[in-house]
Gaussian input, Z-matrix of N, CA and C with variables (Angstrom, degrees):
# hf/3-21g

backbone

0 1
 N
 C     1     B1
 C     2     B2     1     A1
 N     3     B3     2     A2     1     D1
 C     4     B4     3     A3     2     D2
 C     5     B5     4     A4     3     D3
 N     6     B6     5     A5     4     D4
 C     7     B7     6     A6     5     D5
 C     8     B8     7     A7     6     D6
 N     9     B9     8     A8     7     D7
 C    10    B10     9     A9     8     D8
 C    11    B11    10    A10     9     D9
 N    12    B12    11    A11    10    D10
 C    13    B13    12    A12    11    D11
 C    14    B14    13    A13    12    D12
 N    15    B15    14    A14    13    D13
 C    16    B16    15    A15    14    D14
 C    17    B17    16    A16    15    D15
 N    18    B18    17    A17    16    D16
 C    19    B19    18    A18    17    D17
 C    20    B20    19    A19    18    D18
 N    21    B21    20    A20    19    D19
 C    22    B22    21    A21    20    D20
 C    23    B23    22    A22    21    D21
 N    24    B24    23    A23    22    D22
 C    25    B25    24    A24    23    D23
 C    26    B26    25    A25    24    D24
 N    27    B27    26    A26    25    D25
 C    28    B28    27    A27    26    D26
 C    29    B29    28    A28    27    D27
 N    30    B30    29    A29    28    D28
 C    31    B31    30    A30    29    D29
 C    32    B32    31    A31    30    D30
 N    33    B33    32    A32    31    D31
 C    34    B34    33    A33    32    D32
 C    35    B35    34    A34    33    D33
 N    36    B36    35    A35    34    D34
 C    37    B37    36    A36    35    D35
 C    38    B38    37    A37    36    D36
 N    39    B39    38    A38    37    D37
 C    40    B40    39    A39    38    D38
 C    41    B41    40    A40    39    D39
 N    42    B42    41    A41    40    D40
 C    43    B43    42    A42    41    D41
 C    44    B44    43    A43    42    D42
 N    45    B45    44    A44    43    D43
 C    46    B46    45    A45    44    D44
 C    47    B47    46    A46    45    D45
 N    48    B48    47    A47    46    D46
 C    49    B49    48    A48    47    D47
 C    50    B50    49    A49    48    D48
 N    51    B51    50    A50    49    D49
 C    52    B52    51    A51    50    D50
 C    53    B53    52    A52    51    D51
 N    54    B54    53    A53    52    D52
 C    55    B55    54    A54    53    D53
 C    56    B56    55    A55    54    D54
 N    57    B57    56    A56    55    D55
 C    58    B58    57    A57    56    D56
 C    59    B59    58    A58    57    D57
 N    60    B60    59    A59    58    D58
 C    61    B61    60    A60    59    D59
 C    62    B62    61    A61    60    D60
 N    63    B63    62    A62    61    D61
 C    64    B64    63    A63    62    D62
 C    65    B65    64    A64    63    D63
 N    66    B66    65    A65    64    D64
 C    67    B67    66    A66    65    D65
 C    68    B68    67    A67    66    D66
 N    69    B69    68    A68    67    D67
 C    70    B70    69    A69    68    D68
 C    71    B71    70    A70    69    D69
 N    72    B72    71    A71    70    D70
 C    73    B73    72    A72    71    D71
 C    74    B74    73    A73    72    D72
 N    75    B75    74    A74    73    D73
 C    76    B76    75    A75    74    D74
 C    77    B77    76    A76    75    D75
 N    78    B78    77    A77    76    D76
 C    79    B79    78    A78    77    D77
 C    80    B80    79    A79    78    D78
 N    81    B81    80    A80    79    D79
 C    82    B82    81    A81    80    D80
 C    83    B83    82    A82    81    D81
 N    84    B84    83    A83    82    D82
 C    85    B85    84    A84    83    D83
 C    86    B86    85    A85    84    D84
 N    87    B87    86    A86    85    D85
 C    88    B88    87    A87    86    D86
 C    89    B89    88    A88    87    D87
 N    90    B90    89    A89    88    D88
 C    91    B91    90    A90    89    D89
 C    92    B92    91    A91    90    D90
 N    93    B93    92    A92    91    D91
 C    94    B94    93    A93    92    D92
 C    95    B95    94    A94    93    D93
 N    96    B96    95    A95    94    D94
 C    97    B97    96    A96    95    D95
 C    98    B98    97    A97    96    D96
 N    99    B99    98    A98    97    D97
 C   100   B100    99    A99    98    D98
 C   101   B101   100   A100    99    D99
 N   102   B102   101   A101   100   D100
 C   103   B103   102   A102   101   D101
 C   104   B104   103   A103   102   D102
 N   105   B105   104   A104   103   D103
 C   106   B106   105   A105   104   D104
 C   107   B107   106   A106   105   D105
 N   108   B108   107   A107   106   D106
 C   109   B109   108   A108   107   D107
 C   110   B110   109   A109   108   D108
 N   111   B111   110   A110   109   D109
 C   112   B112   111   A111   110   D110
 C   113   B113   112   A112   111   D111
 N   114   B114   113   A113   112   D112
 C   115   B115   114   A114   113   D113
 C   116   B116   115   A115   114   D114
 N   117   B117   116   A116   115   D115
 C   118   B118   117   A117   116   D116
 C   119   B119   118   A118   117   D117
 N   120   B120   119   A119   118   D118
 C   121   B121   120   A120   119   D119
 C   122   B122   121   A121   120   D120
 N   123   B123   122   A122   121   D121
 C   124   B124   123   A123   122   D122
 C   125   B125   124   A124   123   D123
 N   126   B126   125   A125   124   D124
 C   127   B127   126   A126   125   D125
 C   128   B128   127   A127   126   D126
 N   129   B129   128   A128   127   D127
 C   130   B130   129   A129   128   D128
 C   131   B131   130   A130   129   D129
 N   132   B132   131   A131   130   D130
 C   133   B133   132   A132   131   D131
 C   134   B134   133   A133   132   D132
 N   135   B135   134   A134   133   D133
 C   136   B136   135   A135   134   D134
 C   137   B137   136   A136   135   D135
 N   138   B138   137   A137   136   D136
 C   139   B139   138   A138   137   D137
 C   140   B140   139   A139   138   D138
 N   141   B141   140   A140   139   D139
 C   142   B142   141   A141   140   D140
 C   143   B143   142   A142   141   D141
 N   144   B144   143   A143   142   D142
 C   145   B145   144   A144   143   D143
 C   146   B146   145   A145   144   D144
 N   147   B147   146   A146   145   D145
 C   148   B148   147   A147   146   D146
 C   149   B149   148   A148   147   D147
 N   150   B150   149   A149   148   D148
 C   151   B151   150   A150   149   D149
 C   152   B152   151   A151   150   D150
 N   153   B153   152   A152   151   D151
 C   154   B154   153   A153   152   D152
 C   155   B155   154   A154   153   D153
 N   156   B156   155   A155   154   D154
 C   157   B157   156   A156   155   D155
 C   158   B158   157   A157   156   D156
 N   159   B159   158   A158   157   D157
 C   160   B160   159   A159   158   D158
 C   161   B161   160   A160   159   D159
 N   162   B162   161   A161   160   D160
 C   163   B163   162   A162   161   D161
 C   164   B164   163   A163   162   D162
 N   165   B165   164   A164   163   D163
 C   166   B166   165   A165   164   D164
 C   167   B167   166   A166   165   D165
 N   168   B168   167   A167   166   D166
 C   169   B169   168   A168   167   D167
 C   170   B170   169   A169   168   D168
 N   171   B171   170   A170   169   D169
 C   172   B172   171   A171   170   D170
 C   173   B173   172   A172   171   D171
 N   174   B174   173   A173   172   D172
 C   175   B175   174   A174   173   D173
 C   176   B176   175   A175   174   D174
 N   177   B177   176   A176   175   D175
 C   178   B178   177   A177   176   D176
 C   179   B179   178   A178   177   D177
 N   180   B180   179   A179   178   D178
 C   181   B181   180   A180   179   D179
 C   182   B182   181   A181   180   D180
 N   183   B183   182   A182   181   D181
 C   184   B184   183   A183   182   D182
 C   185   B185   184   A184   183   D183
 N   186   B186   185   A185   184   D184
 C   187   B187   186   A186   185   D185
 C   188   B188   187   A187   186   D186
 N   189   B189   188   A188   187   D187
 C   190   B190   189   A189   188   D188
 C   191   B191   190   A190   189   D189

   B1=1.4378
   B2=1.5219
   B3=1.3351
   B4=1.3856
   B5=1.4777
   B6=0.9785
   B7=1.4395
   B8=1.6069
   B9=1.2726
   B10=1.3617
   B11=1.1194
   B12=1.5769
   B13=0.9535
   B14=1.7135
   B15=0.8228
   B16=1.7285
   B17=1.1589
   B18=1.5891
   B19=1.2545
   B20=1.7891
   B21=1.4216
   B22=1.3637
   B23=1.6891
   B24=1.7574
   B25=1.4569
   B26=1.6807
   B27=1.3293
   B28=1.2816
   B29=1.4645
   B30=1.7785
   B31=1.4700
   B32=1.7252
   B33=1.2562
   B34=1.3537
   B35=2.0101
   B36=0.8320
   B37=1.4886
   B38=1.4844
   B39=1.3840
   B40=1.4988
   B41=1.5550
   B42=1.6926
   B43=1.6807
   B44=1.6278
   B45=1.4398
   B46=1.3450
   B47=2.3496
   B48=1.1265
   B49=1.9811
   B50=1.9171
   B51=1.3005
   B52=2.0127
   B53=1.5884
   B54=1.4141
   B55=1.3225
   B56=1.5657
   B57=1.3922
   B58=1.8125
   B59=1.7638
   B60=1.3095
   B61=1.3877
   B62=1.5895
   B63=1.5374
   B64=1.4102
   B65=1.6677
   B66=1.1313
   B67=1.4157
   B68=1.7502
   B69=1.0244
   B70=1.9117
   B71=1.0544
   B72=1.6613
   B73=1.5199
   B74=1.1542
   B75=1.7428
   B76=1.1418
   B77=1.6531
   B78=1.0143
   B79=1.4450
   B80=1.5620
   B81=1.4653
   B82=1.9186
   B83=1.5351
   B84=1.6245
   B85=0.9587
   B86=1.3303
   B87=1.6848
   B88=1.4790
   B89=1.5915
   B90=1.5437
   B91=1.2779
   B92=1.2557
   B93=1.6778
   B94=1.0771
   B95=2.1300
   B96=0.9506
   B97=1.2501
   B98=1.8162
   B99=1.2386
   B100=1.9018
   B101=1.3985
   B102=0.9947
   B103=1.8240
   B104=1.3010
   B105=1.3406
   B106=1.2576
   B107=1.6998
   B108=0.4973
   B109=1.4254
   B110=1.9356
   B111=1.3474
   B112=1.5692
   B113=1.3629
   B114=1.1114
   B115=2.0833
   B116=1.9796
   B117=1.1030
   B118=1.8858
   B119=1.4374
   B120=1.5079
   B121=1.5508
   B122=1.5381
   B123=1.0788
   B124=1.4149
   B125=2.2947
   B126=1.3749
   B127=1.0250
   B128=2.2137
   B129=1.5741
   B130=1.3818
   B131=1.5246
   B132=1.4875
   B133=1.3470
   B134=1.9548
   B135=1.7166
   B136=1.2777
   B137=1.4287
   B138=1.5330
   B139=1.3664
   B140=1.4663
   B141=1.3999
   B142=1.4016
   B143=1.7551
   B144=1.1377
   B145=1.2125
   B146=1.6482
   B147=1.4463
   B148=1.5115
   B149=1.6553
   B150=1.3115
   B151=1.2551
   B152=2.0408
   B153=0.6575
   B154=1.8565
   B155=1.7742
   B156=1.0573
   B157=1.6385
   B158=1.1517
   B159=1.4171
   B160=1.8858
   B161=1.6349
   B162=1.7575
   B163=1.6183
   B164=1.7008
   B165=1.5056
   B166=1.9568
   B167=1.7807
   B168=1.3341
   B169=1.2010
   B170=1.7425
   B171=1.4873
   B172=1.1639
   B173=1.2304
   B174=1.5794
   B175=1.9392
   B176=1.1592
   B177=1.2351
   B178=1.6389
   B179=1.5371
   B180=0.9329
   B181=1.4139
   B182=1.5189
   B183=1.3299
   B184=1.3636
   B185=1.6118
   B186=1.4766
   B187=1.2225
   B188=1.8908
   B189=1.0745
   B190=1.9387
   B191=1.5520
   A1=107.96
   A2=122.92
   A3=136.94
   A4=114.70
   A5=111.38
   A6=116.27
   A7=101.86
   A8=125.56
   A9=138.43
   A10=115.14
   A11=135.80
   A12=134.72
   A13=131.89
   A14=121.27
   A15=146.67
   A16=125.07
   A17=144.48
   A18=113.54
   A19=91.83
   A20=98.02
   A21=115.57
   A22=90.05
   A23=97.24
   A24=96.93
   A25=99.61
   A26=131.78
   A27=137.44
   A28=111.64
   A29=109.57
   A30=101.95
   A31=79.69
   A32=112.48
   A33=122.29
   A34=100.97
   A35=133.97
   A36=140.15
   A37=125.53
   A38=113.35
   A39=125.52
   A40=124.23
   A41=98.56
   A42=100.40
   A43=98.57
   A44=117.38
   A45=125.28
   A46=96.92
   A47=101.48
   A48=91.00
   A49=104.34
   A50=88.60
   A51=91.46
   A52=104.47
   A53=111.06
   A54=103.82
   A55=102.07
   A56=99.99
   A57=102.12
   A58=97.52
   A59=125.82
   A60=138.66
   A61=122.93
   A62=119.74
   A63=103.44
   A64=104.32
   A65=102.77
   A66=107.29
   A67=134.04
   A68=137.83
   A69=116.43
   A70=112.37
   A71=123.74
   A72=130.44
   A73=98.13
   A74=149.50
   A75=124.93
   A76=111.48
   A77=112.09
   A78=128.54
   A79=147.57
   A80=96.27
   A81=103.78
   A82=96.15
   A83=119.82
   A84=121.88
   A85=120.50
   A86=120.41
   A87=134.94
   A88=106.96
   A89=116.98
   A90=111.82
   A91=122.35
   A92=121.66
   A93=121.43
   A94=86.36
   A95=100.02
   A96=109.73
   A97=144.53
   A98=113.22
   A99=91.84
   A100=115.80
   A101=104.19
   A102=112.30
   A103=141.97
   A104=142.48
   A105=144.46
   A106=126.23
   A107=128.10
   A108=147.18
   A109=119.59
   A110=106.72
   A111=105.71
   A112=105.76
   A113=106.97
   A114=121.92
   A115=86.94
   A116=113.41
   A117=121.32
   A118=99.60
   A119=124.00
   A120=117.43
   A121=99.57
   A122=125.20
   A123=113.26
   A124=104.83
   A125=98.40
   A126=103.33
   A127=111.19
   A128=78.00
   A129=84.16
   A130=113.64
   A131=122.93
   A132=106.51
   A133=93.92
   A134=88.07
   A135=97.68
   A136=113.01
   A137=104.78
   A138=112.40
   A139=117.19
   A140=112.08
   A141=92.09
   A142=117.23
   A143=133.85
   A144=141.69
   A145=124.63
   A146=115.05
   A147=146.11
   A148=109.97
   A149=102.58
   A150=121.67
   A151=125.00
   A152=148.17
   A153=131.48
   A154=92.03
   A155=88.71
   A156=126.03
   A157=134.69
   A158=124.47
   A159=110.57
   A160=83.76
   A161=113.47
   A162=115.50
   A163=98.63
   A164=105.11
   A165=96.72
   A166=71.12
   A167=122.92
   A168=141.64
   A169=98.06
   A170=140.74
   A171=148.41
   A172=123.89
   A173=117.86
   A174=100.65
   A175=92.43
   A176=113.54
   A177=132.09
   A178=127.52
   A179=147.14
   A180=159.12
   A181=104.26
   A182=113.79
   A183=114.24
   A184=110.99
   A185=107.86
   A186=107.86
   A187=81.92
   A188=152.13
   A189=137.72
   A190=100.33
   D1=118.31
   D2=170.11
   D3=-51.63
   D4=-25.20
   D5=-149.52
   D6=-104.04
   D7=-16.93
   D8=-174.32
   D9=-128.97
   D10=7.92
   D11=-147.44
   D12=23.95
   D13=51.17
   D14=-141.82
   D15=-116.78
   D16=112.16
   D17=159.38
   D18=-112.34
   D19=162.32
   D20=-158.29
   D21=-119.48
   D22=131.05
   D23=178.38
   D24=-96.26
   D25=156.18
   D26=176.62
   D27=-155.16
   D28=158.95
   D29=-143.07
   D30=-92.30
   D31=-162.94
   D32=179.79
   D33=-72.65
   D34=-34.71
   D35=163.18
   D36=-53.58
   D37=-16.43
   D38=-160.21
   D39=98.36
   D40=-23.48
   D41=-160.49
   D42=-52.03
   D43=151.57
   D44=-155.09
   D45=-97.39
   D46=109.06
   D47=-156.30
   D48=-99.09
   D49=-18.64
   D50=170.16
   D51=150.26
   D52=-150.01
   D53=-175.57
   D54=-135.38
   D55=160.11
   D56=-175.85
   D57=-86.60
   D58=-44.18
   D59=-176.99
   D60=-153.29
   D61=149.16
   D62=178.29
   D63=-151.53
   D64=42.32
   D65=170.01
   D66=-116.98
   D67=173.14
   D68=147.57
   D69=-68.91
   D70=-45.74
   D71=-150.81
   D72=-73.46
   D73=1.42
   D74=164.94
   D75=-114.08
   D76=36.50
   D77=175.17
   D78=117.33
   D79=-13.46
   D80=-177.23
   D81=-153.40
   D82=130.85
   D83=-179.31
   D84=-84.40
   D85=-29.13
   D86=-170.13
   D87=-150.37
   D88=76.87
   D89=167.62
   D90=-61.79
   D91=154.33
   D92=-136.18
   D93=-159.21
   D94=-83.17
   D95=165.59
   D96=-86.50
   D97=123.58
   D98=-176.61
   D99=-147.45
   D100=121.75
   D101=157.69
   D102=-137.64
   D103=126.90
   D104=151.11
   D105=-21.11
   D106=108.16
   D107=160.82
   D108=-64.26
   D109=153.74
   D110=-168.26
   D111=-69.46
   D112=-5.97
   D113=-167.95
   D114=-82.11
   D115=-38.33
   D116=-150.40
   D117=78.30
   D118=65.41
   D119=165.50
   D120=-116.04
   D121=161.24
   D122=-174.03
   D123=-129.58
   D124=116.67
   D125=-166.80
   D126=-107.22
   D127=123.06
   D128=-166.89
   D129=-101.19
   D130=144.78
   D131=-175.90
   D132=-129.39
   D133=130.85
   D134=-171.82
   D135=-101.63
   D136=131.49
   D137=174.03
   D138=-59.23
   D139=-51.55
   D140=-164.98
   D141=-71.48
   D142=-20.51
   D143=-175.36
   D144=-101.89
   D145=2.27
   D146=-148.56
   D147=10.92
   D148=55.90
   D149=-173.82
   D150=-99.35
   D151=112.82
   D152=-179.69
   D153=-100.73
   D154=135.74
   D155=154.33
   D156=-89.94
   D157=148.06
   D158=-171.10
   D159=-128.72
   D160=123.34
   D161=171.40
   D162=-98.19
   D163=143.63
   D164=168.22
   D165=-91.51
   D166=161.40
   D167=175.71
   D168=-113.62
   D169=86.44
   D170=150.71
   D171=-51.11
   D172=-60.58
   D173=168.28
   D174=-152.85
   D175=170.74
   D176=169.07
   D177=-117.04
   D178=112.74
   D179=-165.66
   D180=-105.77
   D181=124.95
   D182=169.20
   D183=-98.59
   D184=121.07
   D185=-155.78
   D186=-108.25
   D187=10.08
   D188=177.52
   D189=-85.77

């Protein structure tokens, strides 16, 4: 989400399940683009900076 700096985790159904990150200070200000990789790295491409990022994804915490 552009608008929150946000990516939104969701189950395979849509149901909406939390977020992986929602800040700049931990790496992308305006995601834009995303995919997983055969590794499970998750590569983000940011609008505002026309930049991609590579996340290792270590754990997830549902923080709602």
């Amino acid at each position: 989400n552009r608008a929150d700096h946000a990516i939104h985790i969701l189950s395979p159904i849509g149901q909406f399940l939390g977020y992986l990150a929602s800040r700049c200070d931990i790496g992308f200000g305006s995601p834009f683009a995303l995919m997983f990789d055969s590794e499970h790295r998750l590569w983000v491409g940011d609008f505002k900076d026309g930049k991609i990022r590579v996340f290792e994804i270590t754990s997830y915490k549902n923080f709602i």
